[in-house]
C-alpha positions as CSV (number, residue, x, y, z in Angstrom):
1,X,-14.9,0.8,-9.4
2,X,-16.3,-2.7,-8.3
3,X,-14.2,-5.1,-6.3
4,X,-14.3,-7.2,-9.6
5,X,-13.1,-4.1,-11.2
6,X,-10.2,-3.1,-8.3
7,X,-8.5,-7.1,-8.6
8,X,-8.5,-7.5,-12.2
9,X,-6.4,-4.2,-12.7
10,X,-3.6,-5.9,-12.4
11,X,-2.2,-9.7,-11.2
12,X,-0.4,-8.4,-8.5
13,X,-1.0,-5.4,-6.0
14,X,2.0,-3.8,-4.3
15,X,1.2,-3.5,-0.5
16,X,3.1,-0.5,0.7
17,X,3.7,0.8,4.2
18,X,5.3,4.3,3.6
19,X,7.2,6.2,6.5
20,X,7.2,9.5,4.6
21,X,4.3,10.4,2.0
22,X,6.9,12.4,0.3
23,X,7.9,9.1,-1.1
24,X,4.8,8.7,-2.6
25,X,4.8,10.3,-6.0
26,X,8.1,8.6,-6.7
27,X,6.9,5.3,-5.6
28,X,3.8,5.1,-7.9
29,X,5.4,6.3,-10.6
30,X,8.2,3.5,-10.1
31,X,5.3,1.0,-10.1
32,X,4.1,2.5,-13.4
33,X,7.1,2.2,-15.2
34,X,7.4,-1.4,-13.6
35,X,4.3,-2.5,-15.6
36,X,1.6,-2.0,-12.1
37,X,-1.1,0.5,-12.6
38,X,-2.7,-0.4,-9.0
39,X,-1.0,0.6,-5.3
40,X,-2.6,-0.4,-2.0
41,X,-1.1,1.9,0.7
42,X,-1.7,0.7,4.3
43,X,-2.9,3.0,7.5
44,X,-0.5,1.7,9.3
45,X,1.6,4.6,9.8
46,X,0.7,8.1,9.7
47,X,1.7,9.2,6.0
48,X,-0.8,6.9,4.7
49,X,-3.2,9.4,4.3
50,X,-0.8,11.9,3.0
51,X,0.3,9.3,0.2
52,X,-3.2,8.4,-0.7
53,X,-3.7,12.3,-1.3
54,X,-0.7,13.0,-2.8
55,X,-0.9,9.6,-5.4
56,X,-4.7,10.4,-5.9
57,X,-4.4,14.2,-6.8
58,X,-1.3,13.5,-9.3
59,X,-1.0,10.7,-10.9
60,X,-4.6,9.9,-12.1
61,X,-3.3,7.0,-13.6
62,X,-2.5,4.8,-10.7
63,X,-5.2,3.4,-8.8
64,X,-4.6,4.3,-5.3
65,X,-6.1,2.4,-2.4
66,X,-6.3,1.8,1.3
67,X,-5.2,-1.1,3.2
68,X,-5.4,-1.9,7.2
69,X,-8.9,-0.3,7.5
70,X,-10.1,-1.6,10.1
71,X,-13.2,0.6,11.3
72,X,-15.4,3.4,9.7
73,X,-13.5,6.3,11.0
74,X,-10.7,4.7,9.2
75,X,-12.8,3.9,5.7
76,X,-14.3,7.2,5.6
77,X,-11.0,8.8,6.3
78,X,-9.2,6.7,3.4
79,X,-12.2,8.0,1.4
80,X,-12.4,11.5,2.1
81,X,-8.4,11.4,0.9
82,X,-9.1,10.0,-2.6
83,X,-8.6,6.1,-1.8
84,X,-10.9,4.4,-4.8
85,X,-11.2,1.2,-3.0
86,X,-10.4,-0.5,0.4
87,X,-8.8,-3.4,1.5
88,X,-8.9,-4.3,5.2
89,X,-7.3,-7.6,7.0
90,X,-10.3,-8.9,8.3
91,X,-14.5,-8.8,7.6
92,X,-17.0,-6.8,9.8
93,X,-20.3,-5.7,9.6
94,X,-19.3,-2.5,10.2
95,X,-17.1,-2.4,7.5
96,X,-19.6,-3.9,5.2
97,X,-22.1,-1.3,5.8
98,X,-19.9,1.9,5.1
99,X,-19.1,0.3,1.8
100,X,-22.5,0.2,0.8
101,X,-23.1,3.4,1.9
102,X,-20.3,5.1,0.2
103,X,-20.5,3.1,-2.6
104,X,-16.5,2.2,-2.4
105,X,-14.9,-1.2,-3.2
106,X,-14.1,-3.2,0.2
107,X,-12.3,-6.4,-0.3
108,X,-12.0,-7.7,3.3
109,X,-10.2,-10.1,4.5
110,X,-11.2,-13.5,5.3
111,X,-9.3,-16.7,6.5
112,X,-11.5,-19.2,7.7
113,X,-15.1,-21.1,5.7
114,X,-17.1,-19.2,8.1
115,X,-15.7,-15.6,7.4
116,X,-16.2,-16.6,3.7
117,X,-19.6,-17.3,4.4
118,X,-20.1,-13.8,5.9
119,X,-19.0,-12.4,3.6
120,X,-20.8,-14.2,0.5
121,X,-24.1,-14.2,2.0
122,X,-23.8,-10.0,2.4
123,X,-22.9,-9.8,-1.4
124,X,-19.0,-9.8,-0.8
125,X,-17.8,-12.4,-2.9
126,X,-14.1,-10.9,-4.0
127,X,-12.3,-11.3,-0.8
128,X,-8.4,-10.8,0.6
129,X,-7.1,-14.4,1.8
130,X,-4.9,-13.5,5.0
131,X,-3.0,-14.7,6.1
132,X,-2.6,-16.5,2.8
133,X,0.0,-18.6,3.9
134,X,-0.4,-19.1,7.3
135,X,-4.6,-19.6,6.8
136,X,-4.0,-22.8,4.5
137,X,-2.8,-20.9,1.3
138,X,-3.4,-22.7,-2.2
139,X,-4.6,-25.6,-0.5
140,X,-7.4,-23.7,1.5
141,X,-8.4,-22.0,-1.7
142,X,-8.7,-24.8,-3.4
143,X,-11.1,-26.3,-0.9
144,X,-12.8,-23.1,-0.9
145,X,-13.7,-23.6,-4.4
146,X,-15.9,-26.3,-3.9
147,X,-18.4,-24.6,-1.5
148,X,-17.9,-21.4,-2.5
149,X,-17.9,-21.6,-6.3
150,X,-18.6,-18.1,-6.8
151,X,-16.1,-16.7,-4.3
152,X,-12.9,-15.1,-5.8
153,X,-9.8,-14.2,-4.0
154,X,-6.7,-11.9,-3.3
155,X,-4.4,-14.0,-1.1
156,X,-1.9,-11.6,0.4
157,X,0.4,-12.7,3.3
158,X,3.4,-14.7,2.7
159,X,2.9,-14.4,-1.3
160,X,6.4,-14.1,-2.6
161,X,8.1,-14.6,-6.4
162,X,8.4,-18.4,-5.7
163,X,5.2,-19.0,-5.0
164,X,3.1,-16.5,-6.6
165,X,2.0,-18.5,-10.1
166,X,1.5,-21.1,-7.6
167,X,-1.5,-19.1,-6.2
168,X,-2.6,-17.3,-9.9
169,X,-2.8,-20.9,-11.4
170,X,-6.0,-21.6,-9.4
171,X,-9.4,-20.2,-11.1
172,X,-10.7,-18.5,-8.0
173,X,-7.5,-16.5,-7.5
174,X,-7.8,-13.1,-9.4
175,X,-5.3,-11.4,-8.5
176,X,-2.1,-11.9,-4.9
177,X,-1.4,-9.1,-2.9
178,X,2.3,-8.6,-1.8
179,X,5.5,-6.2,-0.9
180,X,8.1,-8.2,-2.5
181,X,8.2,-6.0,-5.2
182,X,8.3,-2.8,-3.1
183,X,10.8,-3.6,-0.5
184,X,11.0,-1.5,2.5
185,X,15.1,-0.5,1.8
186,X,14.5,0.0,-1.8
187,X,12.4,2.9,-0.4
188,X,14.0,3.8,2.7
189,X,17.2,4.3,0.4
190,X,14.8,5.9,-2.4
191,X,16.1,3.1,-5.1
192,X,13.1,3.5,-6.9
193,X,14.6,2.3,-10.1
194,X,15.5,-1.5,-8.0
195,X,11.1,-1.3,-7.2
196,X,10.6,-0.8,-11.1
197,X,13.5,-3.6,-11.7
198,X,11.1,-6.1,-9.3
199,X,7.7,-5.0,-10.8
200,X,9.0,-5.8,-14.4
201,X,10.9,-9.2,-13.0
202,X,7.4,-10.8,-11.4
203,X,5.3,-9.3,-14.1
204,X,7.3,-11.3,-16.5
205,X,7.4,-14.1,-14.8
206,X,3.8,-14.3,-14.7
207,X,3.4,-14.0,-18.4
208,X,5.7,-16.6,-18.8
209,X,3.9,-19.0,-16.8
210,X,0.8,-18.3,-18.5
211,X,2.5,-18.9,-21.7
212,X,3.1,-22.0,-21.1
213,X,0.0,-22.7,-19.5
């Protein structure tokens, strides 16, 4: 998949920490039933790997992801464990260069005109906004879409169900990234049926909006 490909799955993408990969299978499955065929799960604990595998090797349906990469060991390791695309917090050359070379999706991260920049001018041009909130949110991206006219974004950071047509309103906004919908309790106390419950309340909401748009 392309980057254009990965963001337009779907108008949100759950960003999920897991403590336990054997939460995994139940998770996705909750996000598929919530309307969400797309699941970015983050490195930042140690079952992120697992959960990648596990989501990647039985449930062919969801699209399963990385998040927090933050180096090629990390990228290729996301890889190697069936992750179709990466997201990472931030933009490197580094990371830019093992996506071309493996051929995999990276949306990185960007926050400031100059980040954009890099990553425009190195044939990046769907990027994470984060901190979305904190880095200017709907108001940076609109001034971004002046300059970078051909720049489209995933802001993620701070995105919640007040605020998130607020963000999908703007034409160089794809798709938000967010964990509202995936609360850590909800998993902890495997109340997988309250994730579907959020997935199916935002998704609505969205629709909603857009019908009246």
């Amino acid at each position: 998949m392309t980057a254009k490909e990965v963001m337009e799955i779907s108008p949100i993408i759950p960003v999920i920490e897991l403590e336990s990969a054997d939460d995994a299978l139940a998770l996705a499955d909750a996000l598929l039933e919530g309307g969400i065929s797309i699941i970015e799960i983050t490195l930042r604990t140690k079952a992120g790997l697992k959960a990648i595998e596990a989501i990647s090797k039985s449930i062919p349906q969801m699209n399963v992801g990385a998040g927090t990469v933050l180096n090629e060991s990390d990228f290729k390791q996301a890889v190697a464990h069936g992750a179709q695309f990466v997201f990472s917090p931030g933009i490197s050359e580094e990371l830019m260069q093992v996506s071309k070379e493996l051929d995999i999706a990276l949306i990185p991260g960007v926050a400031t005109a100059s980040e954009v920049m890099l990553a425009k001018n190195n044939g990046f041009e769907y990027c994470k906004l984060f901190p979305a909130t904190v880095a200017g949110g709907v108001e940076a991206l609109k001034a971004f879409s002046g300059p970078f006219a051909s720049m489209h974004f995933c802001p993620t950071g701070g995105v919640n169900l007040k605020n998130v047509n607020d963000f999908l309103s703007l034409s160089n906004v794809v798709c938000v990234g967010g964990s509202w919908t995936v609360p850590k309790a909800a998993i902890d106390m495997k109340d997988f049926q309250k994730i579907t419950r959020l997935c199916k309340e935002a998704m609505e909401i969205i629709k909603l909006k857009r019908v009246v748009s």
